[in-house]
N, C-alpha and C positions, 0 to 999 in steps of 0.2 A: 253402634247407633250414634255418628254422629250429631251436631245439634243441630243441623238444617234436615234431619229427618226425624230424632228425637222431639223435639219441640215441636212439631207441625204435624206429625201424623201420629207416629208412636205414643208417645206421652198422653195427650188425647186419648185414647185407643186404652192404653194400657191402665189409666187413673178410673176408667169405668169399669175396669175389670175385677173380680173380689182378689184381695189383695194378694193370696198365696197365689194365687194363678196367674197370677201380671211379677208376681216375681222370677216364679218359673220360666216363665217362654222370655223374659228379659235376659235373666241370667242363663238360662239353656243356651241360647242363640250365644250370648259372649260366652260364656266354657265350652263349647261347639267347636267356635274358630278357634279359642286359643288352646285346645286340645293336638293340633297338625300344626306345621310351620304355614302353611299355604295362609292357614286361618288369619294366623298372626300376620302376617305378609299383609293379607288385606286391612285386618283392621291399622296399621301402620299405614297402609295404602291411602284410605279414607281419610285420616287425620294426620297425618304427618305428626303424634306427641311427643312424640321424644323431647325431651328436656334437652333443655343449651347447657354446655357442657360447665358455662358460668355459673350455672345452679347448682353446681356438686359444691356439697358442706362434708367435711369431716368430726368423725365424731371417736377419739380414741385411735381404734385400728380400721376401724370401719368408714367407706364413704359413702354416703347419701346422692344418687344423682340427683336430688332437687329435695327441699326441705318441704315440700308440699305431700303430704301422702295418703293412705286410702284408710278411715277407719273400719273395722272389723263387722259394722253392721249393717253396712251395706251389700256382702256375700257372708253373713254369720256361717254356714252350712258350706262353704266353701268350694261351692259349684263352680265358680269362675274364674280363682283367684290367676289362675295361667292368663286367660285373655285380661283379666284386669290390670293386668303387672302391665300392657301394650298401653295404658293409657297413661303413660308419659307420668305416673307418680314416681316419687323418692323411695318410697317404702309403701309396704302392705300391713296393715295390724291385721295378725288373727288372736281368737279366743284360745286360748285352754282348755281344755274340758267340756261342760256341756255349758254352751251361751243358751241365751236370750232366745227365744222368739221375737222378730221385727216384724212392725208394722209399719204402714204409713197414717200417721197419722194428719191433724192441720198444720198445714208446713210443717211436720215435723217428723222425726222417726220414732217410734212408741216401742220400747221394749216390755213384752212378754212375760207369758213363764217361761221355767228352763224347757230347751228342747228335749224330744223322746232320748234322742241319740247324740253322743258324744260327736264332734267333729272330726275328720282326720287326720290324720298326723300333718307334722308341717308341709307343706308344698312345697317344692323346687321352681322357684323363680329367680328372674336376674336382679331382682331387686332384693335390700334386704328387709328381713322378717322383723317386726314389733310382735312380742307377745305379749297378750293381754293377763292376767289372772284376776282369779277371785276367790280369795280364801273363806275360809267358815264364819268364819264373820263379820264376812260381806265387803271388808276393807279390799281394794283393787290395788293393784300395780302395772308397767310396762315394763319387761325386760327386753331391753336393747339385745342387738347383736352381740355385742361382746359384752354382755351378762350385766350390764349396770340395770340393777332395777328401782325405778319411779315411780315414784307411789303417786297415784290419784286422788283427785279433792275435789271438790266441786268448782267450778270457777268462780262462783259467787262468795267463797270465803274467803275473809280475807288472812291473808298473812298474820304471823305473829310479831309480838310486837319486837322488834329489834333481828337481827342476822338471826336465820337459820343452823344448825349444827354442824360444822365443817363437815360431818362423816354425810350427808345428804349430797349427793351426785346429782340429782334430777328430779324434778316435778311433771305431774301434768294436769294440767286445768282442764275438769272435764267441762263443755258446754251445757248447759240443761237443766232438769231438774229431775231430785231422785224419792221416790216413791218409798215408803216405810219398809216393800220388801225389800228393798234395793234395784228396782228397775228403773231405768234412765227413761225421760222421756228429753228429745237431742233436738234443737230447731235447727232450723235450714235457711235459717239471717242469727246472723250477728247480735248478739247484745249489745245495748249500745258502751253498759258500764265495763265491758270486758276490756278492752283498751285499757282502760286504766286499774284493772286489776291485775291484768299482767305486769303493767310498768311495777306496781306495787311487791310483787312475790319477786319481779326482777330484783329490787332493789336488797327484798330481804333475802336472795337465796346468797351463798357462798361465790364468790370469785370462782370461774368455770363450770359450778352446775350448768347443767341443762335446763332447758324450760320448755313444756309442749302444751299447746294449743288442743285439744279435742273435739271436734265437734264445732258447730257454731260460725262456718264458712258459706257464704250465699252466693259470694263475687270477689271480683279481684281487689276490689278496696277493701275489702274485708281482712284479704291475704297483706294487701301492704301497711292495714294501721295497724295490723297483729305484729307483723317482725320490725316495723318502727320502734313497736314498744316495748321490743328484745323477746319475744319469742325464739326460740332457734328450729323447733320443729312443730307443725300444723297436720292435723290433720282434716279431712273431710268426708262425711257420709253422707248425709240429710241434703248437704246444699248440693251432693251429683246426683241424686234423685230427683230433688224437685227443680236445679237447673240445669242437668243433661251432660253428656259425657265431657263436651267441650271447654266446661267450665274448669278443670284442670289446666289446660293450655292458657286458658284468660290467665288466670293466676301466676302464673310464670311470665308471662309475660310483663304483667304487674310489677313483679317481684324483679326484673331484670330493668325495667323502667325505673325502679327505688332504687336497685342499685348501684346503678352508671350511665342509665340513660341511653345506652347503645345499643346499636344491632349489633350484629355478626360483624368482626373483625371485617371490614372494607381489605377484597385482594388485591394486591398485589401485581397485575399483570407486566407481561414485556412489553416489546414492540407493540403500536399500534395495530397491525399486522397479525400480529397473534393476538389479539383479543376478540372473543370469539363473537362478539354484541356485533362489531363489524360486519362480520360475514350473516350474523342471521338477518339483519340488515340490509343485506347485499339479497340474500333470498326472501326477503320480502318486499324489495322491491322491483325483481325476476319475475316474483310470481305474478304479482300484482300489473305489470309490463304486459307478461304474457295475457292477464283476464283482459286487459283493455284492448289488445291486438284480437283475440278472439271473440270480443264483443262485435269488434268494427265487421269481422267474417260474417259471424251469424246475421248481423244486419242488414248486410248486401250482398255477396255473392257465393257466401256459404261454403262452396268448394274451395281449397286450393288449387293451385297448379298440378301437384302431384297427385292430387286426390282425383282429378281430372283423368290425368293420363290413366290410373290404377282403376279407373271404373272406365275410361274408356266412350267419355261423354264429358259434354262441357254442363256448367252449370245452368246454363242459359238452356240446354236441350233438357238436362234434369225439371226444370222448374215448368219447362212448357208441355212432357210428356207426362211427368208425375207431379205437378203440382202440390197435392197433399204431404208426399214423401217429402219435398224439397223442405216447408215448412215444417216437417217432423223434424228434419237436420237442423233445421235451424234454428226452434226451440231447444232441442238436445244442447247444443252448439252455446245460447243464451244464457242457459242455467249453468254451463260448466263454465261461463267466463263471470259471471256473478258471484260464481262460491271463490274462484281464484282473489276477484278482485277483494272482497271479505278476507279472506285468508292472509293475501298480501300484507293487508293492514295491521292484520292480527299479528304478526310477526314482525313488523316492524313493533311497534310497541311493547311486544315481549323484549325485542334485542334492547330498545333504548333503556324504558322503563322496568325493563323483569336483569338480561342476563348483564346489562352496563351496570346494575347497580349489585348484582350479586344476589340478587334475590330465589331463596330457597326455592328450586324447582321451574324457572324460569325456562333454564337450557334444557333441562330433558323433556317442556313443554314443545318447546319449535322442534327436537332432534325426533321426538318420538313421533309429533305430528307428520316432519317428513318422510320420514321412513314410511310410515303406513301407508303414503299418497306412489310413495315408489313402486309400493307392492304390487299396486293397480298396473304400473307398465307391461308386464310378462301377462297380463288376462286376458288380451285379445291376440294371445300370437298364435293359439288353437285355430282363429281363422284365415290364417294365412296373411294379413295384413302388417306389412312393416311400416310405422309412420315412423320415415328418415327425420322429419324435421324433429317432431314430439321425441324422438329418440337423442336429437341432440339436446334440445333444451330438458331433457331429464338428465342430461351428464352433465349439464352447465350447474344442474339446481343439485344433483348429488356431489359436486364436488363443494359446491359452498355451503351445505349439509356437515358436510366430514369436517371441512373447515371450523366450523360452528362448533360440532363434536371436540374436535381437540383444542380448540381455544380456552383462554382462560377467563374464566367470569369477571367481572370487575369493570375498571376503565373510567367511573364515574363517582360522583358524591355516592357517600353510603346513603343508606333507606333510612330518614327521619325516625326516632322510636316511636312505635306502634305509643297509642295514647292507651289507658288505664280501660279495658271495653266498661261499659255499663247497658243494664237490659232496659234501655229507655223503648220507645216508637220504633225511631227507625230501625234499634237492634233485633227487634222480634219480626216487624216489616221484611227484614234482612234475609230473614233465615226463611223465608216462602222464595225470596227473591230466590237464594241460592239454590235452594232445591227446583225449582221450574228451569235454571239455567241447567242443572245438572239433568235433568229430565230430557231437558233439548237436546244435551251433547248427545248422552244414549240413543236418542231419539237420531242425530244425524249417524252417530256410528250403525246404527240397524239398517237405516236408508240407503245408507254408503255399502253394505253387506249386501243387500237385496239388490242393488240397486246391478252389484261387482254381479252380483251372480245370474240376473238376468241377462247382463251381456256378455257374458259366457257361456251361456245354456240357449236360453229359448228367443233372445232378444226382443220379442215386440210381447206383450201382454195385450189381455182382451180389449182397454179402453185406449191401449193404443189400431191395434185393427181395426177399430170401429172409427174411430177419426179418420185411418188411413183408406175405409171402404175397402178392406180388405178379408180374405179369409186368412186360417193359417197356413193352408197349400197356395194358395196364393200370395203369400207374402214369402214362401222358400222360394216361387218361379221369378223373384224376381232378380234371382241372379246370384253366386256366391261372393261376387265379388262389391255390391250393393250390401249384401247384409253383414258384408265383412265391416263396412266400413261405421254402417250404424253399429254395430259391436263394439267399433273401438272406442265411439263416443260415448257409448253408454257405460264401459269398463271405464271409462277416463273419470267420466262424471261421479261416479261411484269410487273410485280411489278418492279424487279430491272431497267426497263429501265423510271417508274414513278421517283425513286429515282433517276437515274442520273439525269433527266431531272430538276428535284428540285434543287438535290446539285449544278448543274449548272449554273440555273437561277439566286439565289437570289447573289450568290457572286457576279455573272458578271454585277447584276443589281447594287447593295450597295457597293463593293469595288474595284468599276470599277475607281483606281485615275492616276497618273505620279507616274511611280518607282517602284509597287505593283508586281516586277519579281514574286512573289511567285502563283499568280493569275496565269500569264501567264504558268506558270510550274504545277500550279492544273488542267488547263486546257488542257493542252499537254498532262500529264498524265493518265486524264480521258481518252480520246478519242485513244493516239493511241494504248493501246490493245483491246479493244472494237473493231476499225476498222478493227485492225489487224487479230483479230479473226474470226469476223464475216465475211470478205472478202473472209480471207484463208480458211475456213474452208469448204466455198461454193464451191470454186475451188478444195478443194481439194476431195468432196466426189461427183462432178459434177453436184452440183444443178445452172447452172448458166442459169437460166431464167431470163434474164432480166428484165422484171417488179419486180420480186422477190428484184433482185440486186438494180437497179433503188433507192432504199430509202437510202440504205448503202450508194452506193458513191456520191449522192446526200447531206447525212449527214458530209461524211468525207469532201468533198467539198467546204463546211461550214466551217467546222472544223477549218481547215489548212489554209484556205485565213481569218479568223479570226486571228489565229496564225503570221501571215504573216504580215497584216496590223496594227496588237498592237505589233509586239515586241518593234518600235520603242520606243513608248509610254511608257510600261508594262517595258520594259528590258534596256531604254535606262541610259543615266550619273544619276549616283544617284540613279539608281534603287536601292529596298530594298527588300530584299527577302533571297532565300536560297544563305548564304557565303558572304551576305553582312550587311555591321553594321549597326543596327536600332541605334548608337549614333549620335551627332552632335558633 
């Protein structure tokens, strides 16, 4: 569940529900997937959390991939710790024995009595294991992976007076407050004096103890004044419930802002020539070439040459004998040079702004988007129809595809450090924003599917014959080589609207961050000639049946309140993009 569905549908949804029951289908659904690889694959899919490999702490013999980690009350019952482990934490606490019952409490997580049943045994994850205990009376510890155990206190006590006992390895500051039986009740914000009770047990623990944070994580400033003030490991439960899976990833990001200020090591490239920003570049502005050459068709004489010769009528006969037909090609013809011309765009700004700067998932945005647009090629050769031209300009656009493919990311300033997120306006604005964009892309991928398969199969549907004053025996007599040809338009347009729906998708999923103007401008520019096209083109040759229409400004609808609700995010102080400085 990431947070642009967390936060906006889910969460809602699940905070009305009595509380075992909204744990269950939360935690069902994450031990679900993370039960198969496929599962995992997706939730990886969805968030990309993986931790930067700059987060790995050692501790002993053991390495931590990121000092951020999961506390045990968040899955006590240990239903999910498999898919839990995919969201990008350092470590997972479990209990011992029999834990707690959790609740949600006000902001807060409320421990229980003990449960019926013991938990079970430890889980095989890639990350490694904090074990929690609770001995008889009631005093807690965490034993590390390699057996050092730290004993638990409350955070609000403070230290003793003067250094702690050389033989003490590690501490941890629970967050919260503890009840006379011994049940924690854990908030989901930060204390404000905890800051400086850390610094303070830092000051008294021995030269290399440990120190851990429990509890009491809301946001990533929280994560950075904790290890400011010498924390060395943190964990979080309370603040991924009441602020969504994503809030891990914020924190890291935080935590790599504290610590150097950088992104990802800036590659490397060789020759100009080999860097692959050029060539995606190069095919978006192919593609983009090609939408504006097929605009200029559809608006005047709709046929080619060889389309001519292949039907065996000039256009000028086409248009005076079927009139309606003619205009059916030619809004066909409209909407497929509107999605290119969008597309085109859309790839250029991936190449400059996504694969020049090396930005995470960039390249296998335009690689995968092409590919899927290539697939379309082979959908109309069932009817006999070979477009010589279309067939060369698809080896012009696959070879700077492959080009793209084996090129090296890079070539450009590296990506400015993402700024510290906070859940102000725009950042909650944000997260409708990115789910209505993510809605769209599905929304063009399904399009592009129905769209592939209608011009493969049946070619015309019912509000197309009824524009065209036709039946359906009457729309086969008009010839094999007439419906070949709408076939192939209709398979084109239908690949090209798989590849927008792609190049859409995975940017708005992966570099969806604060400041990223150039997203918001790839996304503007896809969609409004596409809509513009596709709208005007209806209106203008009078196919405006409504169910027809119904999808367009249903998509555009999407579109634009997506637009609407991220500028603030996308374009707001500090945004980076096109005309502004990726320096510090």
């Amino acid at each position: 569940m990431p947070d642009w569905f967390y936060r906006t549908v889910a969460q809602p949804v699940l905070f009305r529900l009595p509380d075992p029951l909204a744990r269950r289908l939360a935690l069902g659904v994450i031990g679900t997937l993370g039960r198969s690889g496929p599962g995992r694959a997706l939730i990886q899919f969805m968030g990309h959390m993986a931790p930067d490999r700059r987060l790995a702490v050692r501790r002993g013999e053991y390495e931590f991939p990121a000092r951020l980690g999961l506390g045990w009350r968040v899955d006590p019952e240990q239903w999910a710790t498999r898919g839990l482990a995919e969201f990008g934490v350092g470590f997972i606490e479990i209990h011992e024995g029999s834990p707690r019952e959790v609740r949600r409490g006000d902001d807060a997580l409320v421990e229980g009595p003990p449960l019926a049943r013991a938990t079970a045994s430890i889980p095989k994850v890639p990350v490694p294991i904090l074990r929690r205990r609770t001995r008889p009376d009631g005093a807690e510890s965490v034993v590390l992976p390699g057996g050092e155990s730290w004993a638990v206190v409350a955070a609000d006590v403070p230290p003793p007076h003067g250094e702690t006992s050389a033989k003490v390895t590690g501490m941890v500051l629970q967050a919260g407050m503890r009840a006379a039986d011994g049940a924690w009740t854990v908030p989901a914000r930060m204390p404000a004096e905890l800051p400086d009770q850390v610094r303070a047990w830092r000051r008294a623990l021995p030269a290399g103890a440990g120190l851990m944070v429990a509890g009491g994580i809301g946001g990533p400033d929280d994560v950075a004044a904790l290890r400011a003030a010498g924390a060395d490991l943190l964990s979080v439960d309370a603040g991924l419930v009441f602020r969504g899976p994503g809030l891990v990833k914020r924190c890291h990001v935080a935590l790599l802002a504290a610590a150097d200020g950088r992104q990802e090591t800036e590659a490397v490239p060789g020759p100009i020539f080999r860097q692959a920003w050029i060539w995606g570049a190069g095919l978006g502005a192919a593609m983009a070439a090609g939408g504006a050459a097929t605009m200029a068709l559809a608006l005047t004489r709709v046929l080619l040459p060889y389309d001519e010769h292949y039907l065996g009528l000039t256009a000028a006969m086409l248009e005076k004998t079927q009139p309606r037909l003619f205009a059916f090609m030619a809004h066909d013809r409209a909407t497929l040079a509107g999605t290119m011309l969008g597309l085109g765009w859309l790839y250029g700004l991936l190449a400059w702004h996504g694969i020049r700067q090396a930005r995470h998932g960039a390249k296998t945005a335009t690689v995968a988007s092409a590919l899927a647009g290539f697939a379309s090629f082979f959908a109309f050769f069932g009817f006999g129809y070979f477009d010589a031209l279309h067939a060369f300009v698809a080896a012009v656009l696959f070879q700077l595809t492959v080009q793209t493919m084996v090129g090296a990311e890079g070539g450009g300033p590296a990506p400015a450090a993402a700024e510290i997120e906070r859940e102000d306006g725009a950042w909650r604005r944000a997260q409708w924003a990115q789910l209505l964009w993510l809605v769209h892309a599905g929304g063009l991928l399904i399009a592009g599917a129905v769209i592939l398969g209608i011009g493969m199969t049946s070619v015309f549907v019912a509000e197309d014959l009824a524009f065209l004053c036709l039946t359906a025996d009457e729309a086969r007599s008009l010839g094999e080589r007439l419906v070949a040809v709408v076939a192939h338009d209709r398979a084109t347009l239908g690949g090209m609207l798989l590849a927008s729906g792609t190049a859409m998708l995975l940017p708005v999923l992966w570099c969806f961050r604060r400041g990223e103007r150039w997203l918001w401008s790839a996304v503007a520019g896809l969609g409004a000639p596409a809509y513009a096209a596709a709208i005007g083109i209806h209106l203008h040759v009078g196919y405006t049946d409504w169910r027809h229409l119904v999808p367009a400004f249903a998509g555009a609808a999407l579109w634009a309140a997506g637009l609407v609700l991220g500028a603030g995010y996308l374009r707001g102080a500090g945004a980076r993009g096109p005309g502004v400085s990726e320096s510090r």
